[in-house]
N, C-alpha and C positions, 0 to 999 in steps of 0.2 A: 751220375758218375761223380758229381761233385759232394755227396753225402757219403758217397762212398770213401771217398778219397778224405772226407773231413771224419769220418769214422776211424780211418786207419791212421788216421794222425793222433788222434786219441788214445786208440790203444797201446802207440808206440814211440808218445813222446816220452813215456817215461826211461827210457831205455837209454836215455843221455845219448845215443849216435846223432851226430850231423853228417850232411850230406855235402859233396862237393857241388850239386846243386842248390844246396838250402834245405832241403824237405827233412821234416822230421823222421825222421825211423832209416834213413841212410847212411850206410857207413861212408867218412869222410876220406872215400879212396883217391891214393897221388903215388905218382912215380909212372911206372911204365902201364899205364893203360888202354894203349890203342890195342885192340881184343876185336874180333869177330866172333858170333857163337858160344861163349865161355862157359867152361865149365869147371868147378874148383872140387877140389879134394884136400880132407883134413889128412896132414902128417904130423908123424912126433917132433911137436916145437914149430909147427908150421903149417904151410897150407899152398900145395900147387893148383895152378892155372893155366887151364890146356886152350886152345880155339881153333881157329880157321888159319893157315897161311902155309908157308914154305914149310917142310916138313910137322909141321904143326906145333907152332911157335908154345914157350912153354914160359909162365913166369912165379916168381916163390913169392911168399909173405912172410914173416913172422904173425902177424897180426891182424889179415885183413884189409888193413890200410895201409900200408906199404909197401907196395912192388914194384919188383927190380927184373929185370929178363933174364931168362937161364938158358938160351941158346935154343934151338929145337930138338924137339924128340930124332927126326930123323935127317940126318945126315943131305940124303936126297930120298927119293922117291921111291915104294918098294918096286923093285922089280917085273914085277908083272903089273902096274898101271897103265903103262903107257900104252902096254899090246892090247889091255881091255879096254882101256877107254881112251882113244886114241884122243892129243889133242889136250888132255887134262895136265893137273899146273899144281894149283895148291891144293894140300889136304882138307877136307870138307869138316867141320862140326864133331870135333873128337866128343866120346863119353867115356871115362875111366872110372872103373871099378877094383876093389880087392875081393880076389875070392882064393880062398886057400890059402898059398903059400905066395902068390903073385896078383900083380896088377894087371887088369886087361884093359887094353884101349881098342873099342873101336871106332871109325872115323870111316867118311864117305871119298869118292872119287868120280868124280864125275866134269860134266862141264854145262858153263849156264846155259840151261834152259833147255838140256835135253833131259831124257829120263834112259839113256845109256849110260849106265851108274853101274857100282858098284860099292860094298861094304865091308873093309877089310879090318884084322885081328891083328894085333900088335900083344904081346906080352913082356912083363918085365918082373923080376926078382925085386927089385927096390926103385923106390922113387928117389933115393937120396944119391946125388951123384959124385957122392965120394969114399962109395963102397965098391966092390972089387964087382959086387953080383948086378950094378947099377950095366943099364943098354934095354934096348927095345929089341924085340928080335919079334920079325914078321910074320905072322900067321897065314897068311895069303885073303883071299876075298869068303868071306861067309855068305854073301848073297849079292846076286847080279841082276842089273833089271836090262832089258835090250829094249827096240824103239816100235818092238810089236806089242811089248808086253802094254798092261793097265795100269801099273804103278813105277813109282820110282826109288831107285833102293840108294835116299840118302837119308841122312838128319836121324842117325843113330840114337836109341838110348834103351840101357836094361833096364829094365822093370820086374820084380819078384812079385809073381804068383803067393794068391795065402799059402799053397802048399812051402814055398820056398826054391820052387823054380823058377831059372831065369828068363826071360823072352823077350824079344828086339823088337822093341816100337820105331816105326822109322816111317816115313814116305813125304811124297811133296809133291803139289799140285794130282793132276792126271785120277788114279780112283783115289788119292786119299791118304789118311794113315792106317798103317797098319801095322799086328805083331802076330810075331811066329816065336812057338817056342825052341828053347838051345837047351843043348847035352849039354852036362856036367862040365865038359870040356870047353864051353864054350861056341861050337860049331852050331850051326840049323842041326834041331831033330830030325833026320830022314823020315818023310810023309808027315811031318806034323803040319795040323791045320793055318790056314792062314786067317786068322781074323779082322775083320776091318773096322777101326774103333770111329772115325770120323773122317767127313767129305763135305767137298763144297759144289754140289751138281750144279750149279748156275753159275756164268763165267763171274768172275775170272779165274774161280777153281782156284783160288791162291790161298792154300792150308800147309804147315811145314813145322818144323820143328818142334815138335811135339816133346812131351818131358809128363809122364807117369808118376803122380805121388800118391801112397798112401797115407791116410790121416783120419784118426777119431772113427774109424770103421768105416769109411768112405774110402774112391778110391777117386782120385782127379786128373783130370788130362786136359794140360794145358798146351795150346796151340797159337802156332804165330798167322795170323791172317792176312792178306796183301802184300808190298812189293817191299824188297829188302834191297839192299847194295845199290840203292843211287844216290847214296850219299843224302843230301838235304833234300833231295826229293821224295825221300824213300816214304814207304805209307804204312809199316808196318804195323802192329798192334798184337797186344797179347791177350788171348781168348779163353775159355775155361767154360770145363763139363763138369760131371761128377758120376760115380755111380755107386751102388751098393755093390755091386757085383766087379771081379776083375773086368771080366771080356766085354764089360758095357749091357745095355746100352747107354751109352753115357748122354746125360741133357743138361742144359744150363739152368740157370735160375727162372726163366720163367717154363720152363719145361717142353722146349725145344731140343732134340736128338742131334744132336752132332755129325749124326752118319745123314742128318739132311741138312745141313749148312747154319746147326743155332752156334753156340758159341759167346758167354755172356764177355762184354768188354769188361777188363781190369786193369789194362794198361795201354795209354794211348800218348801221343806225341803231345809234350808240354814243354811251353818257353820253348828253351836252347833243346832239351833233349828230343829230338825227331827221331818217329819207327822206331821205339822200345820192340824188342822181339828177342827170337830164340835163346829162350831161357832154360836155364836148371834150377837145379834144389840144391842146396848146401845143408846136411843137417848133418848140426853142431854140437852133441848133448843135447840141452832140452830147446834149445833157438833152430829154429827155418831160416836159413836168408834164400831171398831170389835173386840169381843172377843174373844176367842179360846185358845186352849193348845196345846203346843209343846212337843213332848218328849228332854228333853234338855240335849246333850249327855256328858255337865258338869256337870250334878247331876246325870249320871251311865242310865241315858234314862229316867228316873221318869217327870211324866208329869207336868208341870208348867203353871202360867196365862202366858197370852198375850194379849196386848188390845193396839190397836194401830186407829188414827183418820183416820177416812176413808175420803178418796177424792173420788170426780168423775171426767172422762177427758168430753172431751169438744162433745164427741159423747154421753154420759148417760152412761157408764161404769165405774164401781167400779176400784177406785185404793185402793190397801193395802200396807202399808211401809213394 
C-alpha cells in the first residue's frame, strides 16, 4: 500500500493541488464540509454537493474548494417514507444525474441496520436556485427491499451500460451489490434481470456503497468495506474491482472475484482521516476526482469532504493520494 500511495503522489504532485490534510494530489477543501456519503456535480460556473442528512443536505462551490451550504433539497421527508419505512429520519446517500432536459436524484430510506429499505426518485428542471423552474418534485420509491428479501435497497448509484443505458447499482451488507436495469424514465425495467456485481459470504458481510466508473475500456466498481458511522471508531475502507465486461465479473488486482469477497485496498484510515468510504467520481473534462468522507479525528470523529484527483498506474489501476 505504501508503494502505491508513494506512486500516486508522483503522478499527482504535479498538479499544484494541496490537501487540507497535506497529501499531494488533494484539493485544499475549507468552509462547510461536514458531508456524509458525497457526491458532486459540475454546474455552469460551479459545482453542487449532495450527502446524507435531513432532507439531504446540499452545498455549492465555485471552485472545488470553497463551500458554503445551500439549505436541503427537501423541505421534509417525501411522503410516503415514513409508511414504508416506518421509524426512518434522514435521507440516505443521494446520486444526481442529468438526463435530458432534468436532474435526477436518487437517494435511499432506510434505517441502520436493517434491510427494510427503500430507493426513491426525486427530479428537478435546474439546480440553480434562483430560477423560476429550480424545486425537487418527488418521484416516489423505484425499489424496495423488506426483511424477507436477500438484499438491501440502499447506496444508489447510475451506471451507463456501453449501449447507453442506464442501471441502479445499489446494496449493502446481506447478498451484496447489485444492478438492475431502468426505463428511459428513470423507473426499474419491468422483469429486467437483476444482477449481482459483488459480495462478502464470510461475516461480517460488510460491502456498501458501491460507485461504477468506466475507464480506458475497463469497467471499475469501487466498494466501501466494514463499519461506517461510529465516528473515530469507524473501520471503513475503500476497495476496488475491474472488469472488461459491464455485468462483471469483476476481480481485483490479484484476481480475486468480487462476488467472493476479493476487493483490492486503495483507501484505508491515515493520521487524523479515519474510514475513508462511500465514494464517487467527479469527472471534470479530462480530470477524475474521488470523493468520499473521512471521519476526521481532529474534529472529535465528525465526517468531513475529501476529494482528491485520481491517477491511474501504468497496468489500469486507480491510484488515490
Amino acid at each position: 500500500m505504501k508503494s502505491a500511495c508513494l506512486a500516486a503522489a508522483l503522478v499527482l504532485v504535479a498538479t499544484g493541488l494541496t490537501a487540507d490534510p497535506g497529501a499531494p494530489g488533494m484539493v485544499a477543501v475549507r468552509g462547510a464540509l461536514t458531508t456524509h456519503d458525497p457526491t458532486i456535480v459540475k454546474l455552469d460556473g460551479g459545482y453542487a454537493r449532495f450527502g446524507t442528512g435531513p432532507g439531504i443536505p446540499v452545498a455549492t462551490s465555485p471552485d472545488l474548494v470553497t463551500w458554503t451550504e445551500a439549505g436541503p433539497a427537501f423541505a421534509g421527508n417525501p411522503s410516503w417514507s415514513q409508511e414504508a419505512i416506518p421509524g426512518s429520519g434522514d435521507l440516505w446517500a443521494p446520486d444526481v444525474v442529468q438526463r435530458g432536459g432534468e436532474w435526477r436524484m436518487y437517494y435511499a430510506v432506510s434505517t441502520f441496520g436493517s434491510n427494510r429499505s427503500a430507493i426513491g426518485l426525486a427530479v428537478n428542471r435546474s439546480l440553480n436556485a434562483q430560477t423560476p423552474s429550480y424545486g425537487w418534485i418527488d418521484q416516489g420509491p423505484v425499489v424496495q427491499s423488506q426483511r424477507s428479501d436477500d438484499f438491501n435497497a440502499i447506496d444508489p448509484q447510475i451506471a451507463q451500460s456501453p449501449e447507453g443505458d442506464d442501471w441502479l447499482v445499489f446494496g449493502s451488507f446481506w447478498s451484496g451489490i447489485h444492478m438492475r436495469p431502468l426505463s428511459a424514465g428513470g423507473s426499474l425495467v419491468s422483469g429486467g434481470r437483476d444482477v449481482t456485481l459483488a459480495s462478502r459470504p464470510e461475516p461480517p458481510h460488510a460491502i456498501e456503497g458501491a460507485y461504477l466508473l468506466a475507464h480506458g475500456g475497463n469497467y471499475y466498481l469501487f466498494v466501501s468495506f466494514d463499519f461506517c458511522c461510529r465516528g473515530k471508531r469507524s473501520t471503513y475502507s475503500i476497495r476496488i474491482g475491474r472488469s472488461a465486461a459491464f455485468e462483471g465479473p469483476y476481480v481485483d488486482r490479484d484476481g480475486r472475484r468480487l462476488l467472493e469477497g476479493g476487493g483490492t485496498l486503495i483507501k484505508a484510515t491515515e493520521d487524523q482521516d479515519i474510514g475513508p468510504g462511500h465514494n464517487s467520481v467527479l469527472v471534470d473534462g479530462d480530470k477524475q476526482y474521488i470523493v468520499y468522507h473521512v471521519y476526521d479525528a481532529r474534529y472529535g470523529g465528525s465526517s468531513r469532504l475529501r476529494i482528491g484527483l485520481l491517477g491511474w498506474d501504468a497496468e489500469g489501476w486507480p491510484l488515490i493520494p
